[in-house]
C-alpha positions in Angstrom: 79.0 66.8 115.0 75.2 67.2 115.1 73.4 68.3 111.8 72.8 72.1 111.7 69.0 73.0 112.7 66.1 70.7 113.8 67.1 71.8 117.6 68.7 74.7 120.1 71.6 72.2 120.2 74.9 72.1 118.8 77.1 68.8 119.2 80.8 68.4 119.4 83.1 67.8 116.6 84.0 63.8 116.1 87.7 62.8 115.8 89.0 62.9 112.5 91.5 61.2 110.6 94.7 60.4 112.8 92.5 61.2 116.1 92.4 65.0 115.5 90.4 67.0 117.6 90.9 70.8 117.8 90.3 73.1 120.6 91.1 72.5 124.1 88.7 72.5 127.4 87.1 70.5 130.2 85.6 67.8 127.9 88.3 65.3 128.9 87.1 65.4 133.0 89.7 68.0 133.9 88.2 70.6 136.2 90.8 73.9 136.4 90.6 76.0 139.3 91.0 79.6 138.7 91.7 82.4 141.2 88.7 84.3 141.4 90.2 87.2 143.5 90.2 88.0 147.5 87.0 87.3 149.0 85.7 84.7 146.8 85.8 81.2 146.8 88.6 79.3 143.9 86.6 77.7 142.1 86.7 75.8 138.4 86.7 78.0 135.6 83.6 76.2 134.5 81.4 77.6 137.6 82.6 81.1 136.4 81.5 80.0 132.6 77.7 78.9 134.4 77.8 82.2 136.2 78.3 84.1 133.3 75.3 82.7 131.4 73.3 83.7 134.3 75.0 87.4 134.4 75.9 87.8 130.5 72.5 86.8 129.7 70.5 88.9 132.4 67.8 86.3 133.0 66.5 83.3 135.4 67.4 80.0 133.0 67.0 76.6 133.5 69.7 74.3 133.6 69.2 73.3 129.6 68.7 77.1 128.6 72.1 77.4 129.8 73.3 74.1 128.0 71.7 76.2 125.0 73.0 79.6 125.3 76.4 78.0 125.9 76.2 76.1 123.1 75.6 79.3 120.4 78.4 80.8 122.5 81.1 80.0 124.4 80.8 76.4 123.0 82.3 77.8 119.8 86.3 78.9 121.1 86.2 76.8 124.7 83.3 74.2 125.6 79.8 74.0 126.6 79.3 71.9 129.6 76.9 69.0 129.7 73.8 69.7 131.7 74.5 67.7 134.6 78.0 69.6 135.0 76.2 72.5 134.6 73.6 71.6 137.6 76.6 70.9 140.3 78.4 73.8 139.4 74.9 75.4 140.1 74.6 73.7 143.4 78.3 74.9 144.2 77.5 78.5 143.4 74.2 78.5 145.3 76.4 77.0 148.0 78.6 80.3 148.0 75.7 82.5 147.6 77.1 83.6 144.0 73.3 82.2 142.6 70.2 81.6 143.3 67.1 78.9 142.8 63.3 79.6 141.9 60.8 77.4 141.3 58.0 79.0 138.4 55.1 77.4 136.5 54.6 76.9 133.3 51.3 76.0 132.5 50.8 72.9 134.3 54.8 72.2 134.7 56.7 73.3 137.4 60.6 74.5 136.7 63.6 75.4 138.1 64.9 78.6 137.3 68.7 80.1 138.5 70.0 83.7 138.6 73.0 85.2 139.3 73.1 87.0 143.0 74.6 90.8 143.4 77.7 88.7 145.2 77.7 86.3 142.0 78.2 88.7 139.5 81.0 91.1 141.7 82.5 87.8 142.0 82.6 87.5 138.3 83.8 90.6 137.3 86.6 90.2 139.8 87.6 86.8 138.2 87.1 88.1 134.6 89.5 91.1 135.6 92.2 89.0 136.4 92.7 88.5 133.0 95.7 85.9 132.3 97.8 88.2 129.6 101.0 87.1 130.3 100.9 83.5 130.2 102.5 81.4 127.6 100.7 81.0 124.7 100.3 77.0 124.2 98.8 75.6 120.4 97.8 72.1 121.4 96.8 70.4 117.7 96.9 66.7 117.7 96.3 66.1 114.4 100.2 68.5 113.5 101.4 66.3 116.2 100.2 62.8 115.0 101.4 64.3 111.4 104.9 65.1 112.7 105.9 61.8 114.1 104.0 60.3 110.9 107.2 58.6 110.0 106.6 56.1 106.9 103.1 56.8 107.1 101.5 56.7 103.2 101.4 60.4 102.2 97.8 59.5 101.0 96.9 58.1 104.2 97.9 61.7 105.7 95.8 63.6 103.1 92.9 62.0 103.7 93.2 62.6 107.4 93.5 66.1 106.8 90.9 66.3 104.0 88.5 65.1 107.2 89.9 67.6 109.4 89.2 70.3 107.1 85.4 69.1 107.0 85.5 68.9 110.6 86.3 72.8 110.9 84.2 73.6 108.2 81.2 72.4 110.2 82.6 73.9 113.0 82.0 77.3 110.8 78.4 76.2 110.0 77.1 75.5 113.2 78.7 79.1 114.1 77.1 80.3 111.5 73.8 78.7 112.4 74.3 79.9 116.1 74.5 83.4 115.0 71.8 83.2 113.1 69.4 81.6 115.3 70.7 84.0 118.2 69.5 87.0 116.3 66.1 85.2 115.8 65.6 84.8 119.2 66.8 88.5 120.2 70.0 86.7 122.2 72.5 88.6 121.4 70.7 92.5 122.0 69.8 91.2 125.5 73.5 90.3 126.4 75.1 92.6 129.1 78.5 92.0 128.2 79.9 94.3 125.8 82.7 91.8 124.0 80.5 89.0 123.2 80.1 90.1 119.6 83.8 91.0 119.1 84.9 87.4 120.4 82.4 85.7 118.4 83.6 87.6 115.7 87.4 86.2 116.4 86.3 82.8 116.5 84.8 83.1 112.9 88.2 84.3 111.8 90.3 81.9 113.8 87.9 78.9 112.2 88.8 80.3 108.4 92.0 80.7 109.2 92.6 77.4 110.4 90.8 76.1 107.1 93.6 78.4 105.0 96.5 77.2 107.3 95.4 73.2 106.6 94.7 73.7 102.6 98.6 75.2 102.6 100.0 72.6 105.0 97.9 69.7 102.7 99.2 71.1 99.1 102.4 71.2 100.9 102.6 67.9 101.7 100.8 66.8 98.1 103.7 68.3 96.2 106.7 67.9 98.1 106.2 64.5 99.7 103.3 62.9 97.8 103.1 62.3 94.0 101.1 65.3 93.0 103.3 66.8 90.6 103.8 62.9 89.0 100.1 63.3 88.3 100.5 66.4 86.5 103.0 65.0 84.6 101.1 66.0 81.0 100.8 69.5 82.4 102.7 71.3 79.1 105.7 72.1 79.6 108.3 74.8 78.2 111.8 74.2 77.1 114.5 76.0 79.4 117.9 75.9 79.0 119.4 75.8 82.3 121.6 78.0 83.0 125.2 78.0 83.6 127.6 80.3 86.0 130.5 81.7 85.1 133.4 80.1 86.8 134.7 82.8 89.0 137.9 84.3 88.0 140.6 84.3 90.2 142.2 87.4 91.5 
């Protein structure tokens, strides 16, 4: 993961420890299709997610303000597409009609600007409608899995895995924090047309420290029980207790 600050950029989290990653999307080359409703073309959830910028964000963007916006948004609970996936997606939705390509100056440069087309963003709402609430709920975490079939792996060996997973997330919390921040300078998030943005941002906060809780209890878990923690504490002092004895139970 990129250092917070010094540009409108947020990077991706590194694998940690035994090849964690966390989160799922379309980093990996898979390219879902997703029914975008009669009339519309299928396409991959990821032209929707360009689309959105465009309609969400109510303005012409380049291909890199979209990278940007993506990144202090959607980036943080699914992905943010790299700037060449964003420009074919473009060229797919100017294809359907669903966007559309300006050229503008600034100062002596010239730009390419995209925004969403009245068929673009009824094509969006349509897709976003169709909203997928009764699929199964699937937790992919590779770093539970890789812990589960650990086997005779070194207890200290999985704790420090962890203990680099739970940096991981907590960057993942800074940059979100960063993100919001830097949106509010930059009068992002009053200019979105969407109302939910805020509430989902605010879930993905929550689902970050969370996961941070749910690793610290799974870690002192395995410290204690399976690792030599309470061997360490050994000159912890100690009361006497007299252990108790039943009764044996009387026959009837």
């Amino acid at each position: 993961m990129t250092a917070i600050g010094g540009n409108d950029g947020v990077g991706v989290n590194d694998d940690v420890g035994l090849d964690a990653s966390r989160g799922t999307g379309e980093q990996g080359g898979r390219d879902d299709s997703a029914d975008s409703g009669a009339g519309y073309p299928d396409l991959p959830t990821t032209a929707y997610l360009v689309l959105g910028m465009l309609v969400v964000n109510d303005e012409s963007l380049t291909a890199g303000e979209i990278k940007v916006r993506s990144q202090y948004t959607v980036g943080h609970f699914y992905w943010a597409p790299a700037v060449s996936h964003i420009r074919r997606e473009l060229a797919r939705l100017i294809q359907h009609e669903m966007a559309a390509e300006r050229t503008i100056h600034v100062g002596k440069r010239k730009m390419t600007v995209y925004e969403s087309t009245p068929r673009g963003e009824r094509a969006l709402s349509a897709w976003a409608e169709a909203l997928p609430g009764d699929e199964p709920v699937m937790i992919k975490h590779p770093l539970m899995l890789k812990i589960w079939l650990a086997g005779d792996t070194a207890p200290e060996v999985v704790l420090d895995a962890i203990d680099r997973y739970l940096e991981s997330v907590q960057k993942s919390i800074d940059e979100l924090m960063w993100a919001h921040a830097r949106s509010r300078e930059l009068g992002l998030l009053e200019e979105m047309r969407s109302k939910y943005p805020g509430q989902v941002s605010t879930y993905t906060l929550r689902s970050l420290y969370a996961e941070m809780a749910n690793v610290r209890q799974l870690r002192d878990e395995i410290e204690w029980n399976v690792g030599d923690a309470y061997e360490r504490h050994a000159d912890h002092p100690k009361t006497s207790v007299r252990r108790r004895v039943r009764p044996e139970a009387k026959e009837d």
